[in-house]
C-alpha positions as CSV (number, residue, x, y, z in Angstrom):
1,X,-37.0,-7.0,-3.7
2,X,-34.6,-5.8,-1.2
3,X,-32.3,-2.9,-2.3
4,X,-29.0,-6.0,-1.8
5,X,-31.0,-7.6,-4.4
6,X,-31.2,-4.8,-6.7
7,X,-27.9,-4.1,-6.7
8,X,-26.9,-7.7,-8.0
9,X,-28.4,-7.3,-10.9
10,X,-26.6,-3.7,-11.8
11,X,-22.6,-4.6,-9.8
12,X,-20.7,-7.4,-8.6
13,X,-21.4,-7.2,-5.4
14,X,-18.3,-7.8,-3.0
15,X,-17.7,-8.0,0.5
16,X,-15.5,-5.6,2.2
17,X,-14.1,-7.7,5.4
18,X,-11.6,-9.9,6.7
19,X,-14.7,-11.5,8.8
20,X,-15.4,-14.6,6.7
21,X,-17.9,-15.7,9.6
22,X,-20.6,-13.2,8.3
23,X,-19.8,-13.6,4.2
24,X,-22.6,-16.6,3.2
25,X,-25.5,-13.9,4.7
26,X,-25.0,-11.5,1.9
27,X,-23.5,-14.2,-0.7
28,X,-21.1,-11.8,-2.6
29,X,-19.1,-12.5,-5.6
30,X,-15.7,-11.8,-4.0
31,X,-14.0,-10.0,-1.4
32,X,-11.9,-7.6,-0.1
33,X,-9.3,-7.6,3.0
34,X,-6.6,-5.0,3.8
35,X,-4.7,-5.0,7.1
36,X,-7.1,-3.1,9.1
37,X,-9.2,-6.1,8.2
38,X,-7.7,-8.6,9.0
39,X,-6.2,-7.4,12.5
40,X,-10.0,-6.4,13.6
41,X,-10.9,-10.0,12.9
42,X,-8.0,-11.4,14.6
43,X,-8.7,-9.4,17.1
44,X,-12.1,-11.5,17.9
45,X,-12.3,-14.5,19.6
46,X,-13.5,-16.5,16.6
47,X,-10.5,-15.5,14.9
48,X,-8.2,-16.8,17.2
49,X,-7.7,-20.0,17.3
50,X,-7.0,-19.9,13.4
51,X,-4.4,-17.1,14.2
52,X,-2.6,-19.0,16.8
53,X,-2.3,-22.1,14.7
54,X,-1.3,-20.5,12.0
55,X,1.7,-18.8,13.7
56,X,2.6,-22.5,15.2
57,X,2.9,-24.2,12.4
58,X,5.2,-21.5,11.0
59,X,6.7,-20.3,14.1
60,X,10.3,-20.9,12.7
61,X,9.8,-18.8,9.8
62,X,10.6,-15.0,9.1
63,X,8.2,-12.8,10.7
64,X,7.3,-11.5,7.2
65,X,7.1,-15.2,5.8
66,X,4.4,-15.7,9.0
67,X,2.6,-12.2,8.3
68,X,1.6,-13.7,4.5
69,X,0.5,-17.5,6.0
70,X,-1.7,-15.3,8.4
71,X,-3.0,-13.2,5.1
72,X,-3.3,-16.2,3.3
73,X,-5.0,-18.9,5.3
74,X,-7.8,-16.0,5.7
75,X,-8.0,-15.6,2.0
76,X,-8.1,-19.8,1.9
77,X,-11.5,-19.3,4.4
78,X,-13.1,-16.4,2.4
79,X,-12.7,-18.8,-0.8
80,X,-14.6,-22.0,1.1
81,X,-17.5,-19.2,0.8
82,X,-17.3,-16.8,-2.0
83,X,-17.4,-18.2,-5.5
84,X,-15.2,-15.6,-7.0
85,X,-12.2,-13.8,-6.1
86,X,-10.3,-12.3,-2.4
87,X,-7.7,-9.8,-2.5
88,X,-5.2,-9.7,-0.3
89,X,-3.1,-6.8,0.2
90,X,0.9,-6.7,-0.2
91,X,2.2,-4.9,3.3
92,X,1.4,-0.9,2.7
93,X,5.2,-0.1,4.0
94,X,6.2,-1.6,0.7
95,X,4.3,1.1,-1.6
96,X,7.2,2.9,-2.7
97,X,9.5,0.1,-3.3
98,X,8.4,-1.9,-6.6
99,X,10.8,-4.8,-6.1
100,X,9.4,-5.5,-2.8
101,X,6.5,-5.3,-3.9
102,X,6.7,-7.6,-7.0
103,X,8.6,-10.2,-4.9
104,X,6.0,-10.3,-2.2
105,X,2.8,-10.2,-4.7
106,X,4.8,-13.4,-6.2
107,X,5.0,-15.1,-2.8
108,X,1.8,-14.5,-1.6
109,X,-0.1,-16.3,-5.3
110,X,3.0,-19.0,-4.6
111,X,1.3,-19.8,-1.1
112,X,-2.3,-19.6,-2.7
113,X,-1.2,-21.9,-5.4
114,X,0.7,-24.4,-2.9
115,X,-3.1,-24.5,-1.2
116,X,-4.7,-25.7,-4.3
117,X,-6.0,-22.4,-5.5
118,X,-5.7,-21.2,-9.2
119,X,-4.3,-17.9,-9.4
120,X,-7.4,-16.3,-11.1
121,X,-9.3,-16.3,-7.7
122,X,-6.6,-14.5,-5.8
123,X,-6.3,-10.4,-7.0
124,X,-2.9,-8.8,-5.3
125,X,-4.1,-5.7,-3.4
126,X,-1.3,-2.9,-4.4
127,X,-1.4,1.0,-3.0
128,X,-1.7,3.2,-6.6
129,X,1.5,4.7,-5.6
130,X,4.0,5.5,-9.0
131,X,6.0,2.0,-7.6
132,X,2.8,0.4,-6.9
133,X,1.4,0.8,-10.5
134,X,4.8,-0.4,-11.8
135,X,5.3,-3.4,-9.6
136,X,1.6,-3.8,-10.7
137,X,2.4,-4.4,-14.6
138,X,5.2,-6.2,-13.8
139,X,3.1,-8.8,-12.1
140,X,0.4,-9.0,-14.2
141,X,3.0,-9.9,-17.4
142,X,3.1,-13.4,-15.5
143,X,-0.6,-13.8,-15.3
144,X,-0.5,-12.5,-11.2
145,X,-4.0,-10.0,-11.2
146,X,-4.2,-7.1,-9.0
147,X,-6.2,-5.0,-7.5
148,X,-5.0,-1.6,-7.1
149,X,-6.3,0.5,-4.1
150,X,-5.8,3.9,-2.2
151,X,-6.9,5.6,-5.2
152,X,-7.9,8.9,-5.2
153,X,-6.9,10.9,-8.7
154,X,-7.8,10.6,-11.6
155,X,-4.1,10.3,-12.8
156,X,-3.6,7.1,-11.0
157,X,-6.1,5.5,-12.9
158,X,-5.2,6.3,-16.0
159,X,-2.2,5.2,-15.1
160,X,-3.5,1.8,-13.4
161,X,-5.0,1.6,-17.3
162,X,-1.9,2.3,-18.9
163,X,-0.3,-0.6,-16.7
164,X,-3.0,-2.8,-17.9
165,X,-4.1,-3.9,-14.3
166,X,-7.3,-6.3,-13.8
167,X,-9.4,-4.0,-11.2
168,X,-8.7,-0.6,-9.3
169,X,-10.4,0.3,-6.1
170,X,-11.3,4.0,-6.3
171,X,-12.2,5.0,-2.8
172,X,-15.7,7.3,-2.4
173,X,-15.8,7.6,1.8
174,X,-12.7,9.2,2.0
175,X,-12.9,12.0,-1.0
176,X,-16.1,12.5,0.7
177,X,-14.6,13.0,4.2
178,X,-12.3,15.2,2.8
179,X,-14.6,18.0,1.2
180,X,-16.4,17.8,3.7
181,X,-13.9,19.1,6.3
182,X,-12.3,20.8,4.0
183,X,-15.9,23.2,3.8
184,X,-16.3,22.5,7.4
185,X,-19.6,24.5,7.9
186,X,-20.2,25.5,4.2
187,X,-20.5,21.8,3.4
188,X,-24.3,21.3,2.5
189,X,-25.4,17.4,3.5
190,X,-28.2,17.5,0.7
191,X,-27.1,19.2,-2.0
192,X,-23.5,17.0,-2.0
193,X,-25.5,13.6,-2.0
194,X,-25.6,11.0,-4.3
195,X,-24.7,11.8,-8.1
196,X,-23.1,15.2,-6.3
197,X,-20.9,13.4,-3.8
198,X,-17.8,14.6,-4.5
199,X,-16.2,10.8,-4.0
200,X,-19.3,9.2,-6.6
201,X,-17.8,11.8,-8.5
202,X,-14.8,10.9,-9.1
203,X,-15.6,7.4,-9.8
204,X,-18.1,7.8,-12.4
205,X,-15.3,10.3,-13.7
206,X,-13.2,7.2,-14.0
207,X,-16.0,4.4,-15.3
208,X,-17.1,7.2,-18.2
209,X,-13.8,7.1,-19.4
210,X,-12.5,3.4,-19.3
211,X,-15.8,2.9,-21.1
212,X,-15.5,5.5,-23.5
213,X,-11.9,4.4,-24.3
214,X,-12.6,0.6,-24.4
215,X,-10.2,0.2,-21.3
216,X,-10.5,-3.8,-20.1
217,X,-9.3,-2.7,-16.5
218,X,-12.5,-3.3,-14.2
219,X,-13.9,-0.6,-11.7
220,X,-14.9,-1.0,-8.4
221,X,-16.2,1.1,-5.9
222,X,-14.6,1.0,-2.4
223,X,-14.7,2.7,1.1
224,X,-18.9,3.7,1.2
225,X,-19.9,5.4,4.0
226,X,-23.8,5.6,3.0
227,X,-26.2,3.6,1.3
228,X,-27.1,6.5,-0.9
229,X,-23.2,6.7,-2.0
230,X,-23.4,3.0,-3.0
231,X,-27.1,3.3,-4.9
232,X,-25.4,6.3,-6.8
233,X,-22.6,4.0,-8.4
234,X,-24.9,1.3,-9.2
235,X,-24.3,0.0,-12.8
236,X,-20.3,0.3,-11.9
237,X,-18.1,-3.2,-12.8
238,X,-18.1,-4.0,-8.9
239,X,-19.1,-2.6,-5.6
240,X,-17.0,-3.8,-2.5
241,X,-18.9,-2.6,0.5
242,X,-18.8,-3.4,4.7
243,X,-21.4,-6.0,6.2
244,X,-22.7,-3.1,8.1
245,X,-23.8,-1.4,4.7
246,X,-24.4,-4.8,3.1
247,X,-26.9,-5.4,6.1
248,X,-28.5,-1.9,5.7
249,X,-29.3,-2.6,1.4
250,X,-30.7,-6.1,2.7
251,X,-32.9,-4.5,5.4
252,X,-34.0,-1.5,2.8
253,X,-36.7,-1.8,-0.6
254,X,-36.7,1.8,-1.7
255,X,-36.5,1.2,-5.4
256,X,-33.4,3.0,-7.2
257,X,-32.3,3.3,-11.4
258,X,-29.0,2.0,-12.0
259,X,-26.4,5.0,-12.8
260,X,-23.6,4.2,-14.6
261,X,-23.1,2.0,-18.0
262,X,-25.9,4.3,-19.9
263,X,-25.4,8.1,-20.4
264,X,-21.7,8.1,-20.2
265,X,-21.4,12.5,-20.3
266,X,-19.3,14.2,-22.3
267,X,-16.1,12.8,-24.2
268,X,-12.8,12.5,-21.9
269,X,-9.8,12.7,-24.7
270,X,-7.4,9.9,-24.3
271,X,-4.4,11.1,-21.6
272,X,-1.7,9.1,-20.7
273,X,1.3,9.7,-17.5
274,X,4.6,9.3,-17.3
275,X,6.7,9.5,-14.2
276,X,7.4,13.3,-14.3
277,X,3.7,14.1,-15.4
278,X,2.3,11.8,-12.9
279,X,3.9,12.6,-9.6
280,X,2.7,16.4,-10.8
281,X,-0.6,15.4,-11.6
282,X,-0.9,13.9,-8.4
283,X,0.8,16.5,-6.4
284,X,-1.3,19.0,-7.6
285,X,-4.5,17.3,-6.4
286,X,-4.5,18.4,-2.5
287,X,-7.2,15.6,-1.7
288,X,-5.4,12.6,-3.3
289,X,-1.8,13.4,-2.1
290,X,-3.2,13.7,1.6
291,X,-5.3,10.5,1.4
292,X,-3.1,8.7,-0.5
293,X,-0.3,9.7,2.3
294,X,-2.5,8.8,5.1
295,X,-4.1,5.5,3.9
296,X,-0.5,4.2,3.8
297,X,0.3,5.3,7.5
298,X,-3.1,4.1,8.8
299,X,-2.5,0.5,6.7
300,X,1.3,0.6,8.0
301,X,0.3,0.9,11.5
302,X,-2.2,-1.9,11.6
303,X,0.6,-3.8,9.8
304,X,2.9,-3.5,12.7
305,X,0.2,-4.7,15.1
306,X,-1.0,-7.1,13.6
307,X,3.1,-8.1,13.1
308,X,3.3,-7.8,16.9
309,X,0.6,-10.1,17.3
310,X,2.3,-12.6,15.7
311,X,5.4,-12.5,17.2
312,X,4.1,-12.6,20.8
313,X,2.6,-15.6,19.9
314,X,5.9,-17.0,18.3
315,X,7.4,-16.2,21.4
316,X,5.2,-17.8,23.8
């Protein structure tokens, strides 16, 4: 049994690409886009003919109103071959404005829904900013799930709980790129792998105490940048990993245990966040304020290309 294998019968297994050419090899449950996604599989000559019609049939349309067809009719091709769920991510310049960000989570499930799909296979993909996490709650009071991502603290997902969101997407390759330039040539390789990783971590941190405190929000494990990271969260809700890392648990059989949902250490008390407390909270984490900061430039950036994109084609 290959280590892919293995890991089904611990995690969801989700698929962490816009690319739905390569999805039915590793037959995941769900998965994932963002905006990086989707403009590096627009950017491939598969990919274009379905950009370029898209942007024709709409051409009359706000740029933003074309921008969510584009998102969506990738979501509507992930769906022909995942069984589950996609999410699809509201634009990351709207993570500090919640009404924004309600109002576009509610167009984007009002295009899925026009396409003939229930809203229960669509999760809106929100940055765990204080405006994210409330546009969050708001949408998920009218039966609109999300998935909340660019987390890094703890006190965003306690506060992702507290909203009563369906799934966040605590981010391990990133915490761990951070340490480890942050030690520069103190950082030890070995001794910081696999239940050490300072990204695995954080979320078993976060599993242990959603379990402990009977918390319905799901976890899932994002932004891997080693098979060993992944092995070491087996056992979590759900596991959204890259096709490259997908391809290397297929091509592996080293056996592994499963990590999390046994042993779940030492009682976390119950802590809750208001707006004061959490902006402090995450403030005084150095790591989660500069990753946090710096997903949301990176994800705004490959929002205005891909946005360019589009309206050169409009323009043709």
């Amino acid at each position: 049994m290959n280590q892919l294998q293995q890991l089904k019968q611990h995690s969801t297994v989700v698929a962490d690409t816009g690319d739905f050419l390569q999805l039915a090899r590793f037959a995941p449950q769900d998965a994932t886009t963002n905006p990086s996604l989707i403009l590096k599989a627009v950017l491939q000559p598969d990919y274009a003919p379905l950009l370029e019609s898209t942007v024709a049939a709409h051409k009359n349309a706000s740029l933003d109103d074309i921008v969510d067809q584009v998102l969506v009719r990738f979501g509507l091709e992930i769906l022909k071959v995942v069984p589950g769920r996609v999410s699809t991510e509201v634009d990351a310049r709207l993570s500090f404005d919640r009404a924004a960000t309600v109002a576009r989570g509610r167009r984007l499930i009002a295009l899925y829904e026009q396409a003939g799909i229930a809203r229960e296979r669509v999760l809106i993909k929100v940055a765990a900013t204080w405006e994210g996490i409330q546009a969050a709650r708001e949408l998920e009071k009218d039966g609109i799930f999300c998935n909340l991502t660019l987390l890094f603290a703890f006190c965003q997902a306690v506060a992702c709980a507290d909203a009563k969101v369906r799934l966040i997407s605590p981010f391990v390759g990133r915490i761990y790129d951070w340490h480890k330039k942050s030690l520069g040539a103190a950082w030890d390789e070995a001794a910081r792998s696999l239940s050490n990783d300072p990204g695995v971590q954080s979320v078993t941190r976060i599993f242990n105490y959603y379990k402990q405190h009977g918390i319905a929000t799901q976890v899932m494990g994002a932004s891997f940048r080693n098979v060993g990271q992944i092995t070491a969260l087996s056992g979590c809700d759900l596991l959204t990993i890259s096709p490259d890392l997908l391809a290397k648990l297929e091509a592996a059989d080293t056996p592994f245990e499963r990590a999390l949902g046994g042993d779940l250490g030492a009682a976390q008390p119950a802590v809750s966040y208001d707006e004061a407390a959490f902006r402090y909270a995450l403030n005084d984490d150095a790591m989660a304020t500069e990753k946090l900061a710096e997903g949301i430039r990176g994800f705004a950036v490959d929002a205005g290309k891909l946005d360019a994109m589009i309206e050169k084609l409009r323009t043709k």
